[in-house]
C-alpha positions as CSV (number, residue, x, y, z in Angstrom):
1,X,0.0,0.0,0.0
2,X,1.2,3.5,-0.6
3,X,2.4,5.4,2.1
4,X,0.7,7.8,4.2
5,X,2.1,12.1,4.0
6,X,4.3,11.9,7.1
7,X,1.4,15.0,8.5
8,X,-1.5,12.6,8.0
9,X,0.6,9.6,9.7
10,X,1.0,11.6,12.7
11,X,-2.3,12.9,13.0
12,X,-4.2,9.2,12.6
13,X,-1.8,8.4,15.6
14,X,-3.2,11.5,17.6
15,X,-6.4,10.2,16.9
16,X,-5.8,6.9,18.1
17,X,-4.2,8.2,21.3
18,X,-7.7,10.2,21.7
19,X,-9.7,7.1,21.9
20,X,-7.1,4.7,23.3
21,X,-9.0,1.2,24.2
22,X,-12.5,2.0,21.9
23,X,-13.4,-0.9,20.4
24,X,-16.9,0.0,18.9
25,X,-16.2,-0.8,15.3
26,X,-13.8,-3.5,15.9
27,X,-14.9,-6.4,13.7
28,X,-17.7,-4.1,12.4
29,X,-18.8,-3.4,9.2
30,X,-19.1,0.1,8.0
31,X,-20.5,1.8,4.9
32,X,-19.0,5.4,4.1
33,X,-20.6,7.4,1.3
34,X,-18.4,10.1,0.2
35,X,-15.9,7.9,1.4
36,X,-13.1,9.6,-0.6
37,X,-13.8,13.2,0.3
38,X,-12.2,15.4,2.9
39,X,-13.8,14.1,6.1
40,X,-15.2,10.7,4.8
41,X,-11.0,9.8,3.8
42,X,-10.1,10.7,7.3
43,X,-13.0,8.5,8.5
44,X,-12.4,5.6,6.4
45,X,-8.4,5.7,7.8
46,X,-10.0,5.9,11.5
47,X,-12.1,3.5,11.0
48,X,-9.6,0.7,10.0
49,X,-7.3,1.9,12.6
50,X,-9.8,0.9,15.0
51,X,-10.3,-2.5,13.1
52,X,-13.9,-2.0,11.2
53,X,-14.6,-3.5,7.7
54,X,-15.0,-0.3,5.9
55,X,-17.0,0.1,2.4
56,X,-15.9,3.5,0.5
57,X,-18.7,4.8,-1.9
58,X,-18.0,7.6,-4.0
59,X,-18.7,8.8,-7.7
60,X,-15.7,10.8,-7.2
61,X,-17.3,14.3,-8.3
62,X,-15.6,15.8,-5.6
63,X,-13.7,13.4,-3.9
64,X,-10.1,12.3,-4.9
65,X,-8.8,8.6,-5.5
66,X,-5.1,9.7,-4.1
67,X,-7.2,10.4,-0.6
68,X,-7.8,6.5,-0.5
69,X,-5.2,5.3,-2.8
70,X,-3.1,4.3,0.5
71,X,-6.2,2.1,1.2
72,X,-6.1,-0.1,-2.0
73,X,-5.3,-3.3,-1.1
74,X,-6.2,-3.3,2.2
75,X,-7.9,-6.9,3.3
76,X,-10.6,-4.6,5.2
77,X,-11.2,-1.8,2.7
78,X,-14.0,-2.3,-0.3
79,X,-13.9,0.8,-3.0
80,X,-17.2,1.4,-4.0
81,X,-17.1,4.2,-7.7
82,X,-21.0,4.6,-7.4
83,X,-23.4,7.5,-7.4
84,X,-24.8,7.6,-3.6
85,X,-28.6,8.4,-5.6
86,X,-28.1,5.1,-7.7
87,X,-26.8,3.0,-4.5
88,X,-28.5,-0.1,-4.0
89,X,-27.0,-3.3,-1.8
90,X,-27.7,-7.0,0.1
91,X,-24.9,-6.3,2.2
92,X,-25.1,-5.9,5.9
93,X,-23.7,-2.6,7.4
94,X,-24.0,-2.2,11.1
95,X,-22.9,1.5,10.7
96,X,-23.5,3.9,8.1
97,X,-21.8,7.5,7.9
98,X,-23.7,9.4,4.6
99,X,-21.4,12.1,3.7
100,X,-21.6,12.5,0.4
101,X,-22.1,15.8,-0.7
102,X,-20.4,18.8,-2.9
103,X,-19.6,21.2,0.0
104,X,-17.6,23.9,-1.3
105,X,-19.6,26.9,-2.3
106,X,-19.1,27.8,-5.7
107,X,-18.5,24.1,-6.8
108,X,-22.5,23.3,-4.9
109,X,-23.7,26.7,-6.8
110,X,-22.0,25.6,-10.2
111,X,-23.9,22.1,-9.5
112,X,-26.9,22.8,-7.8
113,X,-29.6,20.1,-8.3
114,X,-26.6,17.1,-8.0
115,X,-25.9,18.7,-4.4
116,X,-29.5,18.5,-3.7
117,X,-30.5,14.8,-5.3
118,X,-27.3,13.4,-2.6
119,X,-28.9,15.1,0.3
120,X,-32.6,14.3,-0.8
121,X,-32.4,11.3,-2.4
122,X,-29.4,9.8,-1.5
123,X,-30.4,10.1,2.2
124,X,-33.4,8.1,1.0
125,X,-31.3,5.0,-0.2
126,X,-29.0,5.0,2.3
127,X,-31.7,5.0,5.1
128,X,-33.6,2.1,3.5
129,X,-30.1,0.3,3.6
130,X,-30.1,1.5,7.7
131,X,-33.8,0.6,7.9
132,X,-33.6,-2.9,6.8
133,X,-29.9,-3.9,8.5
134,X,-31.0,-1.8,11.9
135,X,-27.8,0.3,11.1
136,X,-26.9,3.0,13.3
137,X,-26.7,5.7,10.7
138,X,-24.8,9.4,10.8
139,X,-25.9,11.9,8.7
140,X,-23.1,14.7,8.2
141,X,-25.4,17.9,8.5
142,X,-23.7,21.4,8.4
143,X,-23.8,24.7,10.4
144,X,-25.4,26.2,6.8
145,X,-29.0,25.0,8.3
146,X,-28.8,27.9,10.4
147,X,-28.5,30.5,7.7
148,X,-27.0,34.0,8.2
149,X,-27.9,33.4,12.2
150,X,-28.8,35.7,14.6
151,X,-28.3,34.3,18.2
152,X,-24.2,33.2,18.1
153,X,-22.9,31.1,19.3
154,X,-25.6,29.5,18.1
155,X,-27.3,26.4,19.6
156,X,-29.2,23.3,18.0
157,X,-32.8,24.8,18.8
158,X,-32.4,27.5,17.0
159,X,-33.8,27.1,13.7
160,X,-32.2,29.1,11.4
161,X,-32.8,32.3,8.8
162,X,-32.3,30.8,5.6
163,X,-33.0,32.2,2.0
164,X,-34.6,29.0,0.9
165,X,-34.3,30.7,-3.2
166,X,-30.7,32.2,-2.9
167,X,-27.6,31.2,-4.9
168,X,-26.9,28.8,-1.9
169,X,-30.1,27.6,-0.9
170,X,-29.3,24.5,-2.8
171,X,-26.9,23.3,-0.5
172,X,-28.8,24.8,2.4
173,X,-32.0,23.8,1.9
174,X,-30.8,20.4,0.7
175,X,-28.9,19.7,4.3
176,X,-32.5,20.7,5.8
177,X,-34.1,18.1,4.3
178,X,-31.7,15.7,4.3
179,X,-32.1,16.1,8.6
180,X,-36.0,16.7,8.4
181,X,-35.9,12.8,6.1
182,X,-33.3,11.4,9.1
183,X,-35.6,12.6,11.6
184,X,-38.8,11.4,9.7
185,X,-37.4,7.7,9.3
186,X,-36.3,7.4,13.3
187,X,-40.1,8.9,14.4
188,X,-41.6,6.8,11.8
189,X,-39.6,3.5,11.6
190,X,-37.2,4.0,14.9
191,X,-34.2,3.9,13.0
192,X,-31.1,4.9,15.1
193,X,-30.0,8.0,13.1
194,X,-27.7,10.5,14.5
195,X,-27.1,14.1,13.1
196,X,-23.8,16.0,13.4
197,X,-24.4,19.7,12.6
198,X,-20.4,20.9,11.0
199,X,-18.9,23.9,11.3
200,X,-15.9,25.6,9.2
201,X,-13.1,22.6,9.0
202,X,-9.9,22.1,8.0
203,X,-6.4,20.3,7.6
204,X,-5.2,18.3,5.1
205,X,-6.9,17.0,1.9
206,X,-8.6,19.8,1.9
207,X,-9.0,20.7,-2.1
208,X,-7.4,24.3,-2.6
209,X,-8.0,24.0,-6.4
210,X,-10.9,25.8,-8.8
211,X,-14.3,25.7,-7.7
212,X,-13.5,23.0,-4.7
213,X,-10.9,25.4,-2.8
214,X,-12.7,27.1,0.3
215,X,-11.4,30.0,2.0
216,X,-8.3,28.2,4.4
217,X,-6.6,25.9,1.3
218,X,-7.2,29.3,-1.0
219,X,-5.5,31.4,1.2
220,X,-2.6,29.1,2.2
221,X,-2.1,28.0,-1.8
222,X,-2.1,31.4,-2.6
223,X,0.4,32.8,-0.3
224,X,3.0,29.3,-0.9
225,X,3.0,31.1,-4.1
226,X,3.1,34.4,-3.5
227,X,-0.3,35.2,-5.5
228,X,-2.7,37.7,-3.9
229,X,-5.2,36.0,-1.3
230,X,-8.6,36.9,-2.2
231,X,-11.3,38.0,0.9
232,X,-14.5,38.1,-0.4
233,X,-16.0,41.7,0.9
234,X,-15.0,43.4,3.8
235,X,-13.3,40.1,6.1
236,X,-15.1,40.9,9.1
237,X,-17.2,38.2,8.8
238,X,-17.0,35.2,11.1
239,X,-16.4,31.6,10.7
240,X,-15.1,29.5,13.8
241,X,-12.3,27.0,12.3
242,X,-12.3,23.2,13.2
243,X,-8.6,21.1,13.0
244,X,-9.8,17.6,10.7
245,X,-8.8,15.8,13.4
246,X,-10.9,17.1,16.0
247,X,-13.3,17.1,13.4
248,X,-13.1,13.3,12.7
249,X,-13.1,12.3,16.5
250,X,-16.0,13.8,17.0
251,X,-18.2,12.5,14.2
252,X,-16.6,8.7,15.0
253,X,-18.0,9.6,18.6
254,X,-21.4,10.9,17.1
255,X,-21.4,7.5,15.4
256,X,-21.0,5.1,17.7
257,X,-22.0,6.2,21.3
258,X,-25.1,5.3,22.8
259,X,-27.5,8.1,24.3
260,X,-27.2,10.0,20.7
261,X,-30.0,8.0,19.0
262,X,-32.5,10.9,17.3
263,X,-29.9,13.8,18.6
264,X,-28.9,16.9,16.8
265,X,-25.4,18.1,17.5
266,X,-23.4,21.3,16.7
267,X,-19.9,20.0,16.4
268,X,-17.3,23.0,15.7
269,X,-14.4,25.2,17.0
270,X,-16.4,27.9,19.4
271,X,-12.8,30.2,19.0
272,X,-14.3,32.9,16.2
273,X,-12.2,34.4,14.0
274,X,-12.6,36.9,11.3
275,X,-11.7,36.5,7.7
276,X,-9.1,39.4,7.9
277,X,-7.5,37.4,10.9
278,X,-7.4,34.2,9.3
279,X,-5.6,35.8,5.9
280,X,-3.0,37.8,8.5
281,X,-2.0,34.9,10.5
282,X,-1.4,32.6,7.0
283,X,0.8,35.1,5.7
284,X,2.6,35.2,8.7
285,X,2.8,31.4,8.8
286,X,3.7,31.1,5.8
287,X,6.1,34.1,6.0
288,X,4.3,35.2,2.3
289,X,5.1,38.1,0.8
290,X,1.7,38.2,-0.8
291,X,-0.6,41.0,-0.3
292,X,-4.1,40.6,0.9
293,X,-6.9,41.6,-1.3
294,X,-10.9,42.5,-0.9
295,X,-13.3,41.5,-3.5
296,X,-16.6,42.1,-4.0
297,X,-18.8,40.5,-1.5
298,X,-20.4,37.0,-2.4
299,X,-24.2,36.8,-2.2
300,X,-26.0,35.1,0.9
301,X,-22.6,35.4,2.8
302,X,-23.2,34.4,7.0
303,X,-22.1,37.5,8.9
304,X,-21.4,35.3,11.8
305,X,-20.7,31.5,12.1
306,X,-20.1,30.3,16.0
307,X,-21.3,27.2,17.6
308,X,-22.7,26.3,20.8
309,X,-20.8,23.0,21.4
310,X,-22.3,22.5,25.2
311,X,-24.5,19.4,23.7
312,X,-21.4,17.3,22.3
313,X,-19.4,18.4,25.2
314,X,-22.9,16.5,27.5
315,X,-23.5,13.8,25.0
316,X,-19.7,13.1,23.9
317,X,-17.3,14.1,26.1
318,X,-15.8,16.2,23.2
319,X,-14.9,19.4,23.0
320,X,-11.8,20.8,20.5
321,X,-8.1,20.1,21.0
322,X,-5.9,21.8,18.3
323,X,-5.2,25.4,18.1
324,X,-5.8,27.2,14.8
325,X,-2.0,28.1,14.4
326,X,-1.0,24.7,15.1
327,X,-3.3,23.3,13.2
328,X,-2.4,25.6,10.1
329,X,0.9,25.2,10.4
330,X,-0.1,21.1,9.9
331,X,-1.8,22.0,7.1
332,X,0.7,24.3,5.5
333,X,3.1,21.8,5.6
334,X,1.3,19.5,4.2
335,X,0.2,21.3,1.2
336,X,3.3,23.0,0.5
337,X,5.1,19.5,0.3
338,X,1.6,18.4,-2.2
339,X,2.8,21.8,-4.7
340,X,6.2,20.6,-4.8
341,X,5.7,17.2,-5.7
C-alpha cells in the first residue's frame, strides 16, 4: 500500500491516542458514502485503525482517489465508484456514515440540483439500507442549516434564517431536508440516526483547487506562491475553524456512542475568528510576501458562524483540541510539500 504524507501519519496516531481502548467498530462493518472526500478519507483511515470493515462509496465528483489510494489493497477496505442516488446493496452494514455531498460553495452553486438529489435522495437509499440492516446511521449535516444566524454562538434549537431561493439555498435547503428525512425515518420507523451539525473545518486534503478550494486551502495555496489572497467583501465576517482531526473524532464519537440515537449536535471550534484574521496569520505562517486583497462580496454570505458545542461536550465528552495556528501550520506543511511534488 502506498504510504501515508508523514502530516496525516501523525495525525491518525493522535487520533488513536484520543480514543485509546475504543473498540466500537472492531470487527464491524461500516458503509461510508463520500468515502473519498475530505472528512469521509479521514474517517475511512480511523475506521480501520480501529479495526472496522470499511465500504468507501464515491462517484468521485468531488472526492479524490489519491485520498484512499493508500487504502487499495487493504484486506478490510472495499472501494465502491457509485453514485450515492443510484446506490442499491444486500450487504449488511451495522454503521452507516452518509457524507456525500459537494460542500464547497461555488462548486454546490456551479452544481446545484446534484448537491441536492445526494442530500434528498441519497439520504433516501442510504436509510432504507439503515432501515432494513437496523444500522446506526450518521448523517453529516452542516452549520449552513442555520443561515446568516442571529443568536451566536448559536445552539441546536435554533432554527435558522435561511433564504430557501438564494444562490446557496441549494446546499442549504438540501442539508435541511436531508435532517427533516433522518428525523422522519427514526419517528416513523425507529431507526437509530444520528445528526452532526459541521462547522468551518480544515487540515489536510482539503482541495485548494478551482471551484472545490474554500477559503483556508485558498488562502494558504495562494500565499506558498506568492499570488494575492482573495477576501471576499470586507473580512469581518466570522467563521469558527475546526482542526480535521478534532473534526473526525468527534463524528466517530457521534457515530458510535449510545445516548445519541434521534440527537442533533453542533460539532465546531467555538474560538471565532474573522476572515481578515485568518488571511493575516497565513501570511505570517507562511512568511508570504503576498498581499491581501478584498473583492466584491459573495451573495448570501453568514455575517457570523459560532457554535454552541455544550451538547457534544454532554453527549460526547468532546470538545476541540488543536489550536488554529498549530493546526495551520499542519496544514501548511502539508500542502506546501503536495505543490512541490
Amino acid at each position: 500500500m502506498k504510504r501515508l504524507d508523514p502530516v496525516l501519519e501523525e495525525d491518525t496516531k493522535r487520533m488513536l491516542v484520543d480514543l485509546e481502548g475504543d473498540s466500537a467498530v472492531e470487527g464491524r462493518s461500516v458503509l461510508v458514502t463520500g468515502g473519498a472526500g475530505f472528512l469521509g478519507s479521514w474517517l475511512c483511515d480511523l475506521l480501520l485503525k480501529l479495526g472496522a470493515q470499511v465500504t468507501c462509496l464515491d462517484n468521485f465528483s468531488s472526492g479524490r482517489l489519491d485520498n484512499v489510494s493508500h487504502l487499495l489493497g487493504h484486506e478490510r477496505f472495499r472501494l465502491v465508484k457509485q453514485d450515492v442516488t443510484r446506490f442499491e446493496c444486500n450487504d449488511k452494514y451495522d454503521f452507516i456514515v452518509h457524507a456525500a455531498s459537494r460542500a464547497s460553495p461555488e462548486d454546490y452553486q456551479i452544481h446545484p440540483i446534484e448537491t441536492m438529489l445526494a442530500n434528498s435522495l441519497g439520504s433516501l437509499k442510504v436509510l432504507e439500507v439503515a432501515r432494513r440492516c437496523d444500522s446506526k446511521i450518521l448523517y453529516t449535516s452542516t452549520s449552513e442549516v442555520y443561515g446568516d444566524a442571529k443568536v451566536i454562538p448559536t445552539p441546536e434549537d435554533y432554527w435558522g434564517n435561511v433564504n430557501p431561493i438564494g444562490p446557496r439555498s441549494c446546499y442549504d435547503e438540501a442539508k435541511r431536508f436531508g435532517e427533516a428525512l433522518f428525523m422522519s425515518y427514526y419517528r416513523k420507523y425507529g431507526v437509530d440516526v444520528r445528526i452532526a451539525r459541521i462547522f468551518n473545518t480544515y487540515g489536510p486534503r482539503l482541495r485548494e483547487d478551482s471551484a472545490y478550494g474554500r477559503a483556508v486551502s485558498r488562502f494558504i495555496s495562494q500565499a506558498l506562491r506568492g499570488d494575492d489572497i482573495t477576501v471576499y467583501g470586507d473580512g469581518e465576517q466570522t467563521r469558527s475553524f475546526c482542526y480535521v482531526t478534532d473534526m473526525t473524532v468527534g463524528l466517530y464519537l457521534m457515530l458510535t456512542r449510545e445516548g445519541v440515537k434521534g440527537q442533533v449536535v453542533n460539532l465546531g471550534n467555538p474560538r471565532e475568528t474573522t476572515i481578515n484574521e485568518l488571511a493575516e496569520l497565513i501570511k505570517r505562517i507562511t512568511n508570504s510576501r503576498s498581499r491581501i486583497v478584498h473583492l466584491p462580496p459573495v451573495p448570501d454570505d453568514p455575517r457570523r458562524r459560532c457554535p454552541d458545542i455544550s451538547r457534544a461536550t454532554e453527549l460526547l465528552g468532546w470538545r476541540p483540541r488543536v489550536s488554529l495556528e498549530d493546526g495551520l501550520r499542519r496544514t501548511v506543511e502539508w500542502l506546501k510539500r503536495k505543490i512541490e511534488s
